[in-house]
C-alpha positions in Angstrom: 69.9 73.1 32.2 67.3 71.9 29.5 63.9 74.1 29.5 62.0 70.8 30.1 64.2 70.6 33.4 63.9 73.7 34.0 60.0 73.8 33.8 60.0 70.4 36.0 61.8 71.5 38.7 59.5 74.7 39.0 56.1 72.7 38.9 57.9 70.2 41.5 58.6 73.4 43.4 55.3 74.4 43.5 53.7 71.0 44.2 56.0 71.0 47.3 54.1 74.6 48.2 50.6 72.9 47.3 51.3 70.1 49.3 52.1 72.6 52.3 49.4 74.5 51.8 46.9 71.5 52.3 48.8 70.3 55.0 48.5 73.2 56.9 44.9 73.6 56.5 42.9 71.3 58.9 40.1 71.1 56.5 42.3 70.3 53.4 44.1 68.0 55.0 42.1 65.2 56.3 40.1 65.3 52.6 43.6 64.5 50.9 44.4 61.9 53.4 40.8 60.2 53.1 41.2 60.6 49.1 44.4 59.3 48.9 44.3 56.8 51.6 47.6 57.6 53.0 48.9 58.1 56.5 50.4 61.1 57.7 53.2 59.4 58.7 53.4 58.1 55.3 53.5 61.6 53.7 57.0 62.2 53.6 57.8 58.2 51.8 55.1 58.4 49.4 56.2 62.0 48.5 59.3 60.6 47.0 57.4 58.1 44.4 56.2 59.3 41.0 52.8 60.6 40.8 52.4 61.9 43.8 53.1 65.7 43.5 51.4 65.8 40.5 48.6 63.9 42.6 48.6 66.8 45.0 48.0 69.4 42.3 45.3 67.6 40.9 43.9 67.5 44.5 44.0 71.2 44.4 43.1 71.3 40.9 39.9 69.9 41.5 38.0 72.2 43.8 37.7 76.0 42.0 38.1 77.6 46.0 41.2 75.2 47.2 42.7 76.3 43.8 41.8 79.9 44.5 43.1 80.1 47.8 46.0 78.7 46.7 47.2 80.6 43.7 46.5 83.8 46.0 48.6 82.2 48.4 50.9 81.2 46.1 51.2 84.9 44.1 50.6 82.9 40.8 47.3 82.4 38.1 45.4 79.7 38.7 46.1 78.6 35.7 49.9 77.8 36.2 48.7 75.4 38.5 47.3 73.1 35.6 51.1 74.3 33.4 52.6 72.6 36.5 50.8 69.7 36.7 51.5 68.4 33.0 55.4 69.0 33.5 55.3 66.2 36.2 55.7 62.7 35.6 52.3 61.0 34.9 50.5 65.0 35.3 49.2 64.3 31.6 47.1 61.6 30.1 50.1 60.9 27.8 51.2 57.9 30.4 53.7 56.3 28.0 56.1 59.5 27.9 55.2 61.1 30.9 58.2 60.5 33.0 
């Protein structure tokens, strides 16, 4: 496996833990479903299409106490967050090779 795979597949492994953390918090959640306009029935579809798991780290990303509470959770620096973001497709500003 390619480091660049490698690196992917571990920020879209912890976007899947961000995006359980916020849905199991009952404040979190309704704020990302009111930000990003989707359903919770919807969750599980949209999860699928590019964007969204670096969507949900940006979520966390930008409030300093969500991302807090979540690297804690998490075990990691809240920094790695931010690393894991810009391995997923369109997590940078670089939107004509972010894949």
């Amino acid at each position: 496996m390619l480091k660049d795979d490698k690196q992917r597949e571990n920020a879209e492994a912890l976007a899947i833990r961000a995006l359980g953390f916020v849905a199991s918090d009952a404040e979190l959640l309704p704020r990302f479903l009111a930000i990003t306009g989707i359903e919770p029935h919807q969750i599980r579809r949209v999860a699928t299409e590019p964007g969204f798991m670096a969507g949900v780290l940006n979520f966390v990303l930008a409030h300093e106490p969500t991302l807090l509470r979540f690297a804690e959770e998490a075990g990691i620096a809240p920094g790695d967050v931010a690393k894991a973001l810009r391995a997923l497709p369109l997590g940078n500003d670089d939107y004509d090779r972010s894949t």
